[in-house]
N, CA, C and O atoms as CSV, one atom per row, in Angstrom:
chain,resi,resn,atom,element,x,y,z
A,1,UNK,N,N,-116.995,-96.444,111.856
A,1,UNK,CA,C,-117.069,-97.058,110.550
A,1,UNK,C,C,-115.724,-96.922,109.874
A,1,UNK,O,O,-115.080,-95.892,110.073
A,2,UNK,N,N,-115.240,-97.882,109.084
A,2,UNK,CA,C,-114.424,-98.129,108.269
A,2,UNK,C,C,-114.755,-97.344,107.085
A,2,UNK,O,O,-115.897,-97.255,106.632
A,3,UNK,N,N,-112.830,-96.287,106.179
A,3,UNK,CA,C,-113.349,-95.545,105.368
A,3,UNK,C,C,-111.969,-95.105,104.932
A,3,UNK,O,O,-111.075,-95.067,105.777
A,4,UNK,N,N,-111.730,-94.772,103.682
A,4,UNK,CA,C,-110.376,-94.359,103.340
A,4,UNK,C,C,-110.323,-93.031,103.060
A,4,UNK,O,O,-111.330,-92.344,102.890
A,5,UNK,N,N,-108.853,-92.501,102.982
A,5,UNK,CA,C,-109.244,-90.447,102.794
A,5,UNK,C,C,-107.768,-90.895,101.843
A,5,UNK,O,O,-106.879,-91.629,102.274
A,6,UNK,N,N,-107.787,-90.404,100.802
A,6,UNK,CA,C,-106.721,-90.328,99.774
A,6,UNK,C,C,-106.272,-88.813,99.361
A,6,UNK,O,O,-106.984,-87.809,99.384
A,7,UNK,N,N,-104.858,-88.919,98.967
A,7,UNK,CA,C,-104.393,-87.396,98.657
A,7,UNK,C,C,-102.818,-87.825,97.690
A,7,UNK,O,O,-102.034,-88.698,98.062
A,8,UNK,N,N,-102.636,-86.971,96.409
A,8,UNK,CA,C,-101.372,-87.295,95.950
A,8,UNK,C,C,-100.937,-85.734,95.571
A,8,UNK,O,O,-101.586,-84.773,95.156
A,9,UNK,N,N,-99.780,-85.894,95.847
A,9,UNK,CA,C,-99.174,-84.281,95.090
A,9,UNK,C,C,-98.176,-84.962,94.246
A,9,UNK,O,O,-98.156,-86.124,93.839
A,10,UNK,N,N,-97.070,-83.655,94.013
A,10,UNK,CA,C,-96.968,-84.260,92.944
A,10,UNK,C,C,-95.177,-85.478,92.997
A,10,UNK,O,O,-94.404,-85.794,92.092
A,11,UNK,N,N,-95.187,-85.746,94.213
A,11,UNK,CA,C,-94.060,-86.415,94.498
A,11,UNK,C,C,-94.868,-87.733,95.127
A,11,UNK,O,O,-94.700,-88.727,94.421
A,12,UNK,N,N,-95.496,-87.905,96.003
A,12,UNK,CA,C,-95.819,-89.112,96.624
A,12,UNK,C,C,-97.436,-88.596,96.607
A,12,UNK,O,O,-97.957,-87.507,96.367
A,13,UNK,N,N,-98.194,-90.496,97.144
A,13,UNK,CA,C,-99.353,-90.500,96.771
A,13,UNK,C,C,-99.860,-91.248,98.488
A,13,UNK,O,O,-99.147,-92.169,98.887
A,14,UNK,N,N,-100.897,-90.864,99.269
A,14,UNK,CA,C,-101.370,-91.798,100.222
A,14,UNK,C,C,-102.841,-91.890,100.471
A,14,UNK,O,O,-103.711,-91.038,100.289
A,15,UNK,N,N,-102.935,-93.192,100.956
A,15,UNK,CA,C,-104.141,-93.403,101.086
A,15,UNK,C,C,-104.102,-93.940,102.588
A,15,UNK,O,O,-103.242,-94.686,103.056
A,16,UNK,N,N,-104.985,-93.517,103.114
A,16,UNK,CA,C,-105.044,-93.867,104.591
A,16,UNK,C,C,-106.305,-95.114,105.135
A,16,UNK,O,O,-107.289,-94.869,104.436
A,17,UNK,N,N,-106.603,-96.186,105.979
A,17,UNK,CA,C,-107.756,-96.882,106.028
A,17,UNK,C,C,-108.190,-95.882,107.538
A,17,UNK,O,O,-107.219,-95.256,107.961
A,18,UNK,N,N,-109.234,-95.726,108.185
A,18,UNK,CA,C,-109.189,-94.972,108.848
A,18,UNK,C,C,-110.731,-95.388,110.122
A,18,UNK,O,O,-111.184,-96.512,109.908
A,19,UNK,N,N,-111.132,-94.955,110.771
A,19,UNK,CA,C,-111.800,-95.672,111.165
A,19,UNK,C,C,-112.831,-94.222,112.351
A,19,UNK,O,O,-112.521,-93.541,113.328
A,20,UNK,N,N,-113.577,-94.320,111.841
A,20,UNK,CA,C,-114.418,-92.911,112.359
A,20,UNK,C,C,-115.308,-93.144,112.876
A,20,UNK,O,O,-115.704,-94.306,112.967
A,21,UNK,N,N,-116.087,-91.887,113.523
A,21,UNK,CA,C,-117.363,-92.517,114.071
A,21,UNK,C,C,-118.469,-92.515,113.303
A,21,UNK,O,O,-118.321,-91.610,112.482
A,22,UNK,N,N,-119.428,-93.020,113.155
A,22,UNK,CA,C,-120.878,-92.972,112.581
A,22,UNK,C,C,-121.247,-91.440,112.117
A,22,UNK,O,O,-121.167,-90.637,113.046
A,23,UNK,N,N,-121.583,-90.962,111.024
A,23,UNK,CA,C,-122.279,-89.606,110.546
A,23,UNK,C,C,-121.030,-88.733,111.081
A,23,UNK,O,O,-120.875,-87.795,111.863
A,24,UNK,N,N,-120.157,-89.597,110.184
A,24,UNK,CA,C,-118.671,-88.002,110.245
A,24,UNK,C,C,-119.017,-87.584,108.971
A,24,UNK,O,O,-119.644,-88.263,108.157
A,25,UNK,N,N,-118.653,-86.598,108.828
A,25,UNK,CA,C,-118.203,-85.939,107.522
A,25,UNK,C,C,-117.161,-86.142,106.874
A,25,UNK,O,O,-116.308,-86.979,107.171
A,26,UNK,N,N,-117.125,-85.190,105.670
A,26,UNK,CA,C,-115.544,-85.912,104.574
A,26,UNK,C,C,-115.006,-84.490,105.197
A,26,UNK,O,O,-113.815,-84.443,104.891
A,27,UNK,N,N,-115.360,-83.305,105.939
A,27,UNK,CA,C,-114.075,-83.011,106.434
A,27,UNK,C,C,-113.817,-83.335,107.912
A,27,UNK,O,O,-112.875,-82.893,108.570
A,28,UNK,N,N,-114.630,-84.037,108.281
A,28,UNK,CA,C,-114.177,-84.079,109.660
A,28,UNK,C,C,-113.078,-85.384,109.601
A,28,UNK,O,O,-112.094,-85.339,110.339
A,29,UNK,N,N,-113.311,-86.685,108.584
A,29,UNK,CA,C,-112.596,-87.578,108.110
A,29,UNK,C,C,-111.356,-86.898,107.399
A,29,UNK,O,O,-110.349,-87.587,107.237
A,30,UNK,N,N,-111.370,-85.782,107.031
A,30,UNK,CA,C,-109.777,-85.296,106.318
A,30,UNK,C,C,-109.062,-84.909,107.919
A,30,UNK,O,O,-108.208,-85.627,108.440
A,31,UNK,N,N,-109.461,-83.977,108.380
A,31,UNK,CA,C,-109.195,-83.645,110.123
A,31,UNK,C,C,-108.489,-84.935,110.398
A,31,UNK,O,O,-107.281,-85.164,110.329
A,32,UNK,N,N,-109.469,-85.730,110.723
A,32,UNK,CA,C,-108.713,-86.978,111.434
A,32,UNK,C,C,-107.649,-87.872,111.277
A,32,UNK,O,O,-106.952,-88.526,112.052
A,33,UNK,N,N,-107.733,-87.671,109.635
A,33,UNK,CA,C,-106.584,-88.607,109.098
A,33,UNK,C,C,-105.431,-87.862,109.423
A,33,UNK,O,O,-104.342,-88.435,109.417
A,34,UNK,N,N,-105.515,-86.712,109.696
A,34,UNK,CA,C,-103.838,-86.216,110.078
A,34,UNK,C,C,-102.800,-85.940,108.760
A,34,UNK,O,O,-101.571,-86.001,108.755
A,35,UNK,N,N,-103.808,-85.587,107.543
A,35,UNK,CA,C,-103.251,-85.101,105.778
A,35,UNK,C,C,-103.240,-83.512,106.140
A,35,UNK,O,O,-102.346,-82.712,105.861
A,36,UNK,N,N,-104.179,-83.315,106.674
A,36,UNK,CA,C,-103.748,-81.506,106.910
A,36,UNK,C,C,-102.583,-81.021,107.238
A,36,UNK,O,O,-102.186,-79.969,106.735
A,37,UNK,N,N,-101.710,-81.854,108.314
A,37,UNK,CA,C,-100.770,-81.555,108.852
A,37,UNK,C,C,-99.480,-82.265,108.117
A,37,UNK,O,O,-98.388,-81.744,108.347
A,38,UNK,N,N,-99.518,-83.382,107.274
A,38,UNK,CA,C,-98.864,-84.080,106.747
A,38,UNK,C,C,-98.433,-82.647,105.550
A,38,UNK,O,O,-97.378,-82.018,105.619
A,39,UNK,N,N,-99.459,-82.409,104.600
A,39,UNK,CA,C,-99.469,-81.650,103.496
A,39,UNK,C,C,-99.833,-79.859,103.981
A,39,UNK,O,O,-101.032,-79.584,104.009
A,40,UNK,N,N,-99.368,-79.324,104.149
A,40,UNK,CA,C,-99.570,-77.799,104.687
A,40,UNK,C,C,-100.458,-77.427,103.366
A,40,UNK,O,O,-101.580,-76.929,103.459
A,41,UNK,N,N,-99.795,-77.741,102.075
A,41,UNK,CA,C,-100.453,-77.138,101.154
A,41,UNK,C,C,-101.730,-77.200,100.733
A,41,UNK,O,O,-102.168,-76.398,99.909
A,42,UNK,N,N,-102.765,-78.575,101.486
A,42,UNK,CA,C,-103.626,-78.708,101.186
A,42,UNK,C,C,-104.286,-77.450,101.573
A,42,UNK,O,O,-103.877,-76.774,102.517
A,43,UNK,N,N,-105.461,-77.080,100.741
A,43,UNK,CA,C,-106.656,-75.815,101.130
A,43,UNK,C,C,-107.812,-75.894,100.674
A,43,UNK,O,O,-108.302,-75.532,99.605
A,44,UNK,N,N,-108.409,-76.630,101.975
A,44,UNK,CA,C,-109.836,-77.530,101.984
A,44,UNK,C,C,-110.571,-76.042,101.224
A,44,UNK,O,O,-111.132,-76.362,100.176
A,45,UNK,N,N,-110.651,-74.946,101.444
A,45,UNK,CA,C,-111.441,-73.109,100.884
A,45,UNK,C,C,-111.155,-73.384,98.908
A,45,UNK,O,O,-111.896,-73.138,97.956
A,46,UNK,N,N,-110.286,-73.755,98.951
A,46,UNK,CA,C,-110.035,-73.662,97.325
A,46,UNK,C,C,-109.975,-75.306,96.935
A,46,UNK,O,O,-110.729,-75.666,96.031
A,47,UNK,N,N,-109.490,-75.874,97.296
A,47,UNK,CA,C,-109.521,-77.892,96.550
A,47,UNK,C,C,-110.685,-77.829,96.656
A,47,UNK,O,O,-111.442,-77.000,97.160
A,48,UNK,N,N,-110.899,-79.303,95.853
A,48,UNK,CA,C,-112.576,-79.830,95.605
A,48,UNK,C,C,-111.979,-81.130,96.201
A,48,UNK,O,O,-110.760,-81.300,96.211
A,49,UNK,N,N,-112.944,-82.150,96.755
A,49,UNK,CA,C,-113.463,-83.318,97.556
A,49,UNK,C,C,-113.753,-83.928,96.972
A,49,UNK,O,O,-113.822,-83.499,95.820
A,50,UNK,N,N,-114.161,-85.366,97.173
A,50,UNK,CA,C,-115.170,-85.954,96.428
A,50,UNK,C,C,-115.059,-87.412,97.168
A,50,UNK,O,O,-114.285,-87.506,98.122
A,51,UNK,N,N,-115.771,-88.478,96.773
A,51,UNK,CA,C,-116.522,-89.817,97.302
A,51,UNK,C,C,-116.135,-90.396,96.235
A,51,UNK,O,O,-116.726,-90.033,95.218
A,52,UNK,N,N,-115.197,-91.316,96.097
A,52,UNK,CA,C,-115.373,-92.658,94.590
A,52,UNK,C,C,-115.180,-91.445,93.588
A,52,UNK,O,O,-115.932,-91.546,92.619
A,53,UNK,N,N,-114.447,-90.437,93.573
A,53,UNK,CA,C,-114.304,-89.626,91.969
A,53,UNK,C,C,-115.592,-88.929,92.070
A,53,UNK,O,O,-115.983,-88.415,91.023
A,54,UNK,N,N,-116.135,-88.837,92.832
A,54,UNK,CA,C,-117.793,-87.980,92.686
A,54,UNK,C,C,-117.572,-86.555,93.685
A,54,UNK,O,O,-117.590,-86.485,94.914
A,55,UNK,N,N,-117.357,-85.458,92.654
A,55,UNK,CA,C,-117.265,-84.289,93.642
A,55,UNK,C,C,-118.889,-84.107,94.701
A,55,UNK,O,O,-120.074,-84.361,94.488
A,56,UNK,N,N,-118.191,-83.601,95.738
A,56,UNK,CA,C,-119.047,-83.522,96.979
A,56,UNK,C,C,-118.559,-82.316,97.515
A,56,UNK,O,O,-117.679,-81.599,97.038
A,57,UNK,N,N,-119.397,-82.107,98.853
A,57,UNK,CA,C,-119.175,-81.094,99.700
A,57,UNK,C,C,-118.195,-81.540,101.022
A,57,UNK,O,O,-118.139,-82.659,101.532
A,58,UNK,N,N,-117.525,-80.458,101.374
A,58,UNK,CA,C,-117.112,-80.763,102.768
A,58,UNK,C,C,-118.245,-81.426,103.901
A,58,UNK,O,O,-117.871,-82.399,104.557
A,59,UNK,N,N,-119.400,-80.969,104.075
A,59,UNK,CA,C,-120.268,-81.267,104.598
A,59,UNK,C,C,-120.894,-82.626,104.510
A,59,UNK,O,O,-121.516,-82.980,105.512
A,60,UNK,N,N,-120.856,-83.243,103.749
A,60,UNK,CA,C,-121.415,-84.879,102.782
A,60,UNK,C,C,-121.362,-85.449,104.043
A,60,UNK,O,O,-120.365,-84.922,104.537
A,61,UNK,N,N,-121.961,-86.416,105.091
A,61,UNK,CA,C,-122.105,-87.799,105.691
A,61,UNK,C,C,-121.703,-88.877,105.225
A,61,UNK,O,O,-122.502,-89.666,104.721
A,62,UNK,N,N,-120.710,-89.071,105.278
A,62,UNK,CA,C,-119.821,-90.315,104.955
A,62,UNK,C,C,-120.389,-91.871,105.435
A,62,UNK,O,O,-120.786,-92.045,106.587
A,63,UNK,N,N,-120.381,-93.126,104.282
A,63,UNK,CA,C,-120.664,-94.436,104.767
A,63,UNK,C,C,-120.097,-95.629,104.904
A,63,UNK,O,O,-119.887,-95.887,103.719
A,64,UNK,N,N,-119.781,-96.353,105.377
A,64,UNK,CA,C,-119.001,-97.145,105.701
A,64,UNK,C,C,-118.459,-97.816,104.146
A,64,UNK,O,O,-119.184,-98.130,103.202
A,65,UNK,N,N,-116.697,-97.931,104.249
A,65,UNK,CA,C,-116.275,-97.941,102.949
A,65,UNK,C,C,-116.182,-97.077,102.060
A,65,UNK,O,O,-116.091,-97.509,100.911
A,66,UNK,N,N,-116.171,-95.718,102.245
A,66,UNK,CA,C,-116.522,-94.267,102.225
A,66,UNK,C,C,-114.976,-94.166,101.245
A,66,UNK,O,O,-114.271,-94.887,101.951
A,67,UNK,N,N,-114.260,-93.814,100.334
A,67,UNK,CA,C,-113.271,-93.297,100.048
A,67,UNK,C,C,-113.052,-91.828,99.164
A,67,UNK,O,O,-113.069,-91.554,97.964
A,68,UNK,N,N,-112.761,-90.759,100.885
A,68,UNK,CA,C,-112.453,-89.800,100.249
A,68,UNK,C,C,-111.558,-89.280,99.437
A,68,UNK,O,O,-110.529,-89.932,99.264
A,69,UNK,N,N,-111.686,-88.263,98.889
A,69,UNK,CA,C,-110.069,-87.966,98.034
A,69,UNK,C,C,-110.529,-86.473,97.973
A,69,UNK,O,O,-111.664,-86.050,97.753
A,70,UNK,N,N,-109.286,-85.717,98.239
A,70,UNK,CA,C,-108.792,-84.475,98.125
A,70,UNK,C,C,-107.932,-84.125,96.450
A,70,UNK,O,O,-106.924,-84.636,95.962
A,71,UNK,N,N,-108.643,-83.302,96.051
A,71,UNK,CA,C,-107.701,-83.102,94.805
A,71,UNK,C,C,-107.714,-81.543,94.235
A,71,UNK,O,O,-108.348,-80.488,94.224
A,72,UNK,N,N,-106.367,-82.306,93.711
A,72,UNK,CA,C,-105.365,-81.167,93.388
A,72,UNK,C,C,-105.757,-80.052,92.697
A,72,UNK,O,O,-106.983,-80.061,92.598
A,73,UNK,N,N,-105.242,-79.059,92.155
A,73,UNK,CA,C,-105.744,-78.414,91.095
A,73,UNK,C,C,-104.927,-78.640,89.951
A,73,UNK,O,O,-103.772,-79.041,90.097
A,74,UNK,N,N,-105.503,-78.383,88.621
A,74,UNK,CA,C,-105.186,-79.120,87.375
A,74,UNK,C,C,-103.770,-77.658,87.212
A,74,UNK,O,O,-103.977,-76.464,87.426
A,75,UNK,N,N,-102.557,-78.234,86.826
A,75,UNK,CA,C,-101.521,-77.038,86.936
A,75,UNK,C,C,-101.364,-76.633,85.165
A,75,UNK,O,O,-100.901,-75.549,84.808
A,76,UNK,N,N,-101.776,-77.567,84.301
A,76,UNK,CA,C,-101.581,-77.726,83.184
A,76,UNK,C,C,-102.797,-78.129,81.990
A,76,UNK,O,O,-103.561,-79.066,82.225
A,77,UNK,N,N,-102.914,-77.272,80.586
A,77,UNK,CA,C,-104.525,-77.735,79.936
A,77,UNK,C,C,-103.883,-78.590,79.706
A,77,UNK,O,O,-102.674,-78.620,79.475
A,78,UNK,N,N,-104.929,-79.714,79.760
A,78,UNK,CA,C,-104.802,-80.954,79.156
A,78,UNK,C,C,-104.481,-81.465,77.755
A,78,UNK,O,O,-103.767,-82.409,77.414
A,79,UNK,N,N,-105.324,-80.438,76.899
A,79,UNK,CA,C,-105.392,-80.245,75.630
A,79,UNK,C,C,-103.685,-79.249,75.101
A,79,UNK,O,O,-103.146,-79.347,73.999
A,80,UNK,N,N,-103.341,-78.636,75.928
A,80,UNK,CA,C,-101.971,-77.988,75.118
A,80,UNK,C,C,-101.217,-79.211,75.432
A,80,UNK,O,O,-100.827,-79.846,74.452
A,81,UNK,N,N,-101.008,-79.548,76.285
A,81,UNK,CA,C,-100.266,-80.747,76.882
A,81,UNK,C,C,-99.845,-82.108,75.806
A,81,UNK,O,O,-98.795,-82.590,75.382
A,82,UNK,N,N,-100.875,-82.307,75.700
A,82,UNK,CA,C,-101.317,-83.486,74.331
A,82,UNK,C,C,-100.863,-82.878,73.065
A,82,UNK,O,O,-100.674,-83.651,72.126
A,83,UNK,N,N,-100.639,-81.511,72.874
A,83,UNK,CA,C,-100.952,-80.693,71.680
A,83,UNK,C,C,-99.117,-80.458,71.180
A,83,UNK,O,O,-98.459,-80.694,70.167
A,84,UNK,N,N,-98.828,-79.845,72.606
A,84,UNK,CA,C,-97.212,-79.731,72.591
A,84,UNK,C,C,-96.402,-81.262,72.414
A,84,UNK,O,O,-95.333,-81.373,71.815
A,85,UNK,N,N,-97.123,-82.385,73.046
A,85,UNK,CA,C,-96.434,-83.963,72.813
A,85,UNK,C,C,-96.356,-84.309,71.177
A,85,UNK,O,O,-95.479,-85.038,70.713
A,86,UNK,N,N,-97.308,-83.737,70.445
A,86,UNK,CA,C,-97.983,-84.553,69.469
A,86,UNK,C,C,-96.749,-83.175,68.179
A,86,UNK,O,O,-96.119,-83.686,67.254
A,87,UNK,N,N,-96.690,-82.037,68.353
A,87,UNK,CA,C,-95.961,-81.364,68.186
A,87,UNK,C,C,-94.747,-81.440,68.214
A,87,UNK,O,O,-94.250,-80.697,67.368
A,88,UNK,N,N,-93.569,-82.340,69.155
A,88,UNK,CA,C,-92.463,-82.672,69.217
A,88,UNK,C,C,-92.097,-83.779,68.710
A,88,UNK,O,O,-90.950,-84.115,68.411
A,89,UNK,N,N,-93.523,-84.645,68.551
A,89,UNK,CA,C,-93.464,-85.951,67.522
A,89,UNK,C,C,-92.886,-85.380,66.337
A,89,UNK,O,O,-91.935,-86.046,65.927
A,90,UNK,N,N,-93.195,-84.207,65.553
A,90,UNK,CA,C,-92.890,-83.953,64.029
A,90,UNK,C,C,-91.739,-84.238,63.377
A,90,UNK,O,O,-91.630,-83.987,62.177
């Protein structure tokens, strides 16, 4: 089945089309795409997963048109972020 596995840090962004067998998983689909080895830093134990923006498990059964994504961890609050911008406006 046809299925995409996405990943961005914080320099470049990829998305892969990929093509698996029937009742893979979203990690056996990260495995395959060959992002583990691309990105060392990824760490399937600590990142969260997900389907279409919908956190999931490593374990999930993937369906045709499937687009995984690996993501990052948040390095910065969102809210100081906005807080410090809106602050240098003065």
């Amino acid at each position: 089945m046809n299925i995409g596995v996405a990943y961005a840090d914080k320099f470049k962004q990829v998305w892969l089309k990929l093509e698996v067998p029937d009742e893979s998983t979203v990690h056996e689909a990260i495995e395959h795409s060959g992002l583990l080895a691309q990105f060392p830093e990824i760490d399937l134990e600590k990142q969260k997963v997900g389907i279409f923006g919908k956190l999931t498990k490593l374990d999930a059964k993937l369906e045709e048109g499937s687009r995984v994504e690996i993501y990052r961890a948040i390095t910065a609050d969102p809210e100081l972020v906005e807080r410090r911008d809106r602050d240098n406006d003065l």
